[in-house]
C-alpha positions in Angstrom: 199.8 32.8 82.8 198.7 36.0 81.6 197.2 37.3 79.3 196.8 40.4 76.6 193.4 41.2 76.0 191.9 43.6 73.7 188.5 43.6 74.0 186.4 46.7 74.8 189.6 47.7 76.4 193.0 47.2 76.7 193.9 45.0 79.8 195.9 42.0 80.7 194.3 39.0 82.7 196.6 36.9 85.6 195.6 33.8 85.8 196.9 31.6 88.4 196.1 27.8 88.4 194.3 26.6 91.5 192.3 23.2 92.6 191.9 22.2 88.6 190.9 26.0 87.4 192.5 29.7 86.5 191.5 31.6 89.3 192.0 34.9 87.2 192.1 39.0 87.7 191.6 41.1 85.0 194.5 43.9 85.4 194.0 46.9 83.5 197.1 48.6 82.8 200.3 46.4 81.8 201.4 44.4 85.0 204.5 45.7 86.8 207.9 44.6 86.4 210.2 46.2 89.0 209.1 46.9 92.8 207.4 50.1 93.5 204.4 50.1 90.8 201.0 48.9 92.3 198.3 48.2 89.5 194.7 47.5 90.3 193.5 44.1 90.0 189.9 43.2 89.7 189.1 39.6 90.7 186.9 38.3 88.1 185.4 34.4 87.6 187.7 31.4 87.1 188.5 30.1 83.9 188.9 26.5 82.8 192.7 25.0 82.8 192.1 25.1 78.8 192.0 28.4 78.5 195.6 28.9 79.5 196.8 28.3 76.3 194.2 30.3 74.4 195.7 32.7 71.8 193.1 34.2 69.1 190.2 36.1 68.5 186.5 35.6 70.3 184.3 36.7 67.5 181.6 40.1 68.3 178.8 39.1 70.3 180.4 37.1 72.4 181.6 37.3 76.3 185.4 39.2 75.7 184.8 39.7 72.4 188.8 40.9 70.8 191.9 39.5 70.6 193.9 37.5 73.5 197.5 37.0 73.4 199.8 35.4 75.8 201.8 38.0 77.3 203.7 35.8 79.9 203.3 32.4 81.2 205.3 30.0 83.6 205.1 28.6 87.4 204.9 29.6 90.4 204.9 28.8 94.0 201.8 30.4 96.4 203.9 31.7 99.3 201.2 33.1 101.7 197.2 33.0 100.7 194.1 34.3 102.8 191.2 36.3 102.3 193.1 39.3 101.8 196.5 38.5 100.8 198.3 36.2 98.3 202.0 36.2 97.8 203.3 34.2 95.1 207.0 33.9 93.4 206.6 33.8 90.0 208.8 32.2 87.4 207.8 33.5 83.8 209.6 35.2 81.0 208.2 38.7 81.9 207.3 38.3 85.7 209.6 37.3 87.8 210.2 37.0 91.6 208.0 37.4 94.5 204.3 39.6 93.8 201.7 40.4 96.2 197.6 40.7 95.5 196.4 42.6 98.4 192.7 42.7 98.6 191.2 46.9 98.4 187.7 46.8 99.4 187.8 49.8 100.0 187.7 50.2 96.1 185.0 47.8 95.7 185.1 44.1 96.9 186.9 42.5 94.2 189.4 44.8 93.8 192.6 44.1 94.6 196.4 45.7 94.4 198.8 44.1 92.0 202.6 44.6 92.8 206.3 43.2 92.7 207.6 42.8 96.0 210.9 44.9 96.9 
């Protein structure tokens, strides 16, 4: 799943289901496509499995306050996971194929880079 969110910002959130939640990475320029684009992904706290299918508008005030769309949704199948690597193969309308997160602390410890494998 992921989603568009306009909320202070523009950004898009992954959100990958995992032991009964959305572990989720808020992704601030439009996730890549084709090999050879690497996007910053900022690990940010799990969701509940109902929000997956959240489209709308969170009212002013309140946490993410704008409009969430889904841009993409779908399965997929974790290929490797550790502390500082997660390849997955996706199978959505938009992403599709094999994607790495590899953790960038040294960008700050939740940040991690986003990007279709070749």
């Amino acid at each position: 799943m992921v989603h568009e969110h306009n909320a202070s910002h523009l950004h898009w959130d992954l959100r990958l289901e995992e032991n009964g939640v959305l572990t989720s990475f808020a992704i601030p320029k439009e996730p890549p496509v084709e090999p050879g684009k690497k996007n910053l992904a900022v690990r940010v706290e799990d969701h509940p499995i109902s929000y997956a299918k959240f489209e709308g508008i969170i009212p002013e005030g309140q946490y993410g306050a704008g409009t969430v769309k889904i841009w993409d949704n779908g399965v997929y199948k974790t290929i490797k996971k550790d502390t500082s690597k997660h390849i997955v193969n996706f199978h959505g309308k938009k992403l599709t194929g094999e994607y790495t997160l590899l953790k960038f602390e040294k960008a700050g410890k939740n940040n991690w880079l986003f990007f279709k494998n070749k």
